[in-house]
N, C-alpha and C positions, 0 to 999 in steps of 0.2 A: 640226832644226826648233826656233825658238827662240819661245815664245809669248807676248807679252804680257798677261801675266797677269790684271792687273786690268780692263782693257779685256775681256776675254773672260767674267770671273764677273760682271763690269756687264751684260754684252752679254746672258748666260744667266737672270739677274736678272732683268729683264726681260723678256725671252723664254720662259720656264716661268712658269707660275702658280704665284702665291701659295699656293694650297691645295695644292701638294705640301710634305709637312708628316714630320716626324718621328713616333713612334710618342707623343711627349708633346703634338705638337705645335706646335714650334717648325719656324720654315719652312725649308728644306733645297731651294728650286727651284734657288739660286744653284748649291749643291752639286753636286746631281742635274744639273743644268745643263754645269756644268762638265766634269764627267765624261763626259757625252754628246759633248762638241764633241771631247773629244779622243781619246774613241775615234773616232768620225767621222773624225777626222784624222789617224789613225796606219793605219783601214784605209783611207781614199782614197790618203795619200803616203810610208807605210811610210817613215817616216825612219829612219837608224840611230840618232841619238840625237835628245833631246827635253830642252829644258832647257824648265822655268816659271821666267821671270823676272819679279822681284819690286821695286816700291818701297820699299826701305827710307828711303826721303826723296823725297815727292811733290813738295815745295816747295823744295829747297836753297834753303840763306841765301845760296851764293857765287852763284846766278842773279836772288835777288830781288834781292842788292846791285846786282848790274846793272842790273835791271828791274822800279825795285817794284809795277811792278802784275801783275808774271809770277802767274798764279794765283793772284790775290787774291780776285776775285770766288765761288772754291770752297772759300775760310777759311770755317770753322765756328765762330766764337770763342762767338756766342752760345749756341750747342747746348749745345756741349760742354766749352767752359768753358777750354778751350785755344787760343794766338794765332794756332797752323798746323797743326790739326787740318781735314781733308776734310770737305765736308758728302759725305755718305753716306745712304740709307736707312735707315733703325733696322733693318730687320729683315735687311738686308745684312751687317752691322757684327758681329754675333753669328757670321756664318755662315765669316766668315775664317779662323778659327785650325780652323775643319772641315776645310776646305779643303787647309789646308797640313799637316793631322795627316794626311789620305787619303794627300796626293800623298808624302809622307813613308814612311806604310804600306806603300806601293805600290814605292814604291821610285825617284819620281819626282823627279829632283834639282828643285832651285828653289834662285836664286841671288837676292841681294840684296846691297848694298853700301852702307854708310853715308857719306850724304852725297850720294847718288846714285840716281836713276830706274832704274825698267824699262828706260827707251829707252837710258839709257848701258852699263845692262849688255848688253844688246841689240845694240849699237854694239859694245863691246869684246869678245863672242866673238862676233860675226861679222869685226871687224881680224883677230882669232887664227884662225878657220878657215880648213881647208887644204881642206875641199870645198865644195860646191855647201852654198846656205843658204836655208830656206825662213823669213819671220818671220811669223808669224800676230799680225794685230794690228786692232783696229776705227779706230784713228787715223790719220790721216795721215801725222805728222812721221816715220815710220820710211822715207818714202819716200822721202828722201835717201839710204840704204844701195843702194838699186836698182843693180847692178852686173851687166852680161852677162858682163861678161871672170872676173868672180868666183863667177858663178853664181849671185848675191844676188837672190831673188824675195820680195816682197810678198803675200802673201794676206790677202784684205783680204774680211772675210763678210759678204755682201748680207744674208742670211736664214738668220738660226741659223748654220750652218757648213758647212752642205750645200751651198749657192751659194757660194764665192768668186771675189771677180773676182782675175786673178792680175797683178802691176804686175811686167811688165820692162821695159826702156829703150821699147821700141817700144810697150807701152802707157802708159805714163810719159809719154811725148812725145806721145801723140795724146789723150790726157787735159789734161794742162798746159803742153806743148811747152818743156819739160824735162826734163834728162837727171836724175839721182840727186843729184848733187851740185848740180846746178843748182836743183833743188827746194826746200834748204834756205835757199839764197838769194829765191826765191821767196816762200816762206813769210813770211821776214822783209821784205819789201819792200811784200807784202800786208797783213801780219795777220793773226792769228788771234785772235778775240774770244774762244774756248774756252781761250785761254790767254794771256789775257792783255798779247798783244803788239800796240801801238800800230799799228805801220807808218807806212807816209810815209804821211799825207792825201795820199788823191787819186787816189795809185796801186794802182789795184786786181789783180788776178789777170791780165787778159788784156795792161793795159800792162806790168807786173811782165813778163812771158814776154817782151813785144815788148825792152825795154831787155835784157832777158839773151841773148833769141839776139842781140842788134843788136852788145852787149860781152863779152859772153862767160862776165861772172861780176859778184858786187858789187863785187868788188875794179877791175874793168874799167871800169860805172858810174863807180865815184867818181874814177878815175882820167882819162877822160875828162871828165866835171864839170869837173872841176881844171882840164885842158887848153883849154877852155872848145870842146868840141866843139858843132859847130853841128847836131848832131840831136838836143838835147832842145828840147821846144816850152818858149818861156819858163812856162809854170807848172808844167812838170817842172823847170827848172832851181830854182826858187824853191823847190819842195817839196823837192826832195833834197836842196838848200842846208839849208836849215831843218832839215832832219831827220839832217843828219851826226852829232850827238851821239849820237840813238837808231841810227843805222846801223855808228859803230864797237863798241859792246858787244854788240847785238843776234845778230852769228856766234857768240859763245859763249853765250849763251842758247840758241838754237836748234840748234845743231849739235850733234848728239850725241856723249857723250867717247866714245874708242875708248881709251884706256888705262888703264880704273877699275879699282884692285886687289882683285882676285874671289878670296872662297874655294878652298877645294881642293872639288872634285863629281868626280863622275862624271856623265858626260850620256849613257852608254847608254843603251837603251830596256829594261827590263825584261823577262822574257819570263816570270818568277813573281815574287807579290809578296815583300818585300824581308819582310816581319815578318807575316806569313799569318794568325798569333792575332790582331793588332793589329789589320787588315783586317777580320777577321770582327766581333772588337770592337764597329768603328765603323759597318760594315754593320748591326750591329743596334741600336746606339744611335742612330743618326739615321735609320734606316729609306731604308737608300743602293739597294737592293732590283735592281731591273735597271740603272739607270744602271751601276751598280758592276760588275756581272754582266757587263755588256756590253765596258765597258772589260777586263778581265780576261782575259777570252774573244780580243777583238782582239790583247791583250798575247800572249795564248799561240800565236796561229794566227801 
């Protein structure tokens, strides 16, 4: 189980109230939050192991270079006073280095990689897995990993984490009518506003799907384009024309790496905490109370 990390203490952020608070005071929902979703999800899918993966670079330079409006609109420069700093919630921002002190305590590996996303590290231990792989993530873009022959599932949370809808090829396809890999080309043919990516005017989600099952892939599109096949309507041809430049760099923006060079973890799943003094530590300085309890508990059974 490989979990998108920041997606998920966004997700719990929001999802817990405000007034779950530390013993000083400081807010701890994210926290509490956090730790609730993933015990929830080690006892609904009992994985053998469980990485947190981490953004050590929301914004890589080598993606903007490609696409500079890739997540510009989520720069903070004026907040924070930095040129590719995240706008974040103030009282989110404090709760991070909690977070990764718990999953630390605990004995929860969490991997991060400079110069590189959650979703690349994401991508690249799921290329390296030898079983079945569940990714827990609130976003989309990991839906191009979707693989049956691999065993690659999407859990994607409706409501908190108790609901997930679960995306394999055959929900995949009756959702977007694409397969995993077709997805990513999707995405980029569409747009996404949440990240900044243009797309072709014009071509929205349900044409996107009609030209990919019609060619196969984007590479198939442009390849026909070329050929000057006579099934695109002339203001498909004009927009895909127009839009080649944004269409050759756009696969490596969007596609996530599968070869990012990752630390040494261990990604079993705990079954006692890894530093038990620490743990109790942090339980009683941020006032971690059953969330913490609960996780532990699931860890142990």
């Amino acid at each position: 189980m490989l979990l998108d990390t920041a997606s998920l203490y966004f997700r719990a952020y929001f999802g817990v109230p405000e007034s779950v608070r530390a013993p000083d005071g400081t807010p701890v929902n994210a926290v509490r939050g956090l730790l609730d979703f993933i015990a929830r999800l080690v006892a609904d899918h009992r994985p053998d192991d469980l990485v947190a993966c981490l953004d050590e670079d929301w914004r890589p330079a080598w993606r903007v270079a490609l696409i500079p409006t890739y997540k510009a609109h989520r720069v903070a420069e004026e907040t924070t006073g930095g040129p590719d700093a995240e706008a974040v919630p103030d009282t989110l921002t404090p709760q991070v280095p909690v977070i990764l002190d718990v999953l630390d305590a605990i004995g929860i590996a969490r991997v991060g990689a400079p110069d590189y996303e959650a979703d690349d590290v994401i991508g690249t231990l799921t290329h390296r897995a030898t079983g079945p792989v569940d990714i827990v993530t609130g976003d989309r873009d990991l839906l191009q990993l979707v693989n049956d022959a691999r065993g690659v599932r999407v859990l994607h949370p409706v409501k908190g984490v108790g609901t997930l809808t679960t995306f394999d090829e055959t929900a995949l396809r009756e959702k977007y009518g694409v397969d995993g890999p077709g997805y990513a080309d999707l995405a980029l043919l569409r747009g996404d506003p949440s990240d900044g990516l243009p797309g072709v005017p014009g071509v929205g989600e349900k044409t996107a799907a009609r030209l990919l099952d019609r060619y196969g892939s984007l590479d198939g599109i442009l390849a026909a384009l070329r050929a000057q096949d006579p099934g695109f309507t002339p203001a498909q041809r004009k927009r895909l024309t127009e839009a080649e430049p944004y269409l050759a760099v756009a696969p490596r923006v969007v596609r996530v790496a599968t070869d990012v060079p990752l630390p040494d973890h261990d990604p079993a799943l705990p079954a006692a905490p890894a530093d038990p003094r620490r743990v109790d530590e942090l339980a009683a300085r941020w006032g971690l109370g059953g969330s913490l309890t609960r996780l532990l508990t699931t860890l142990a059974g």
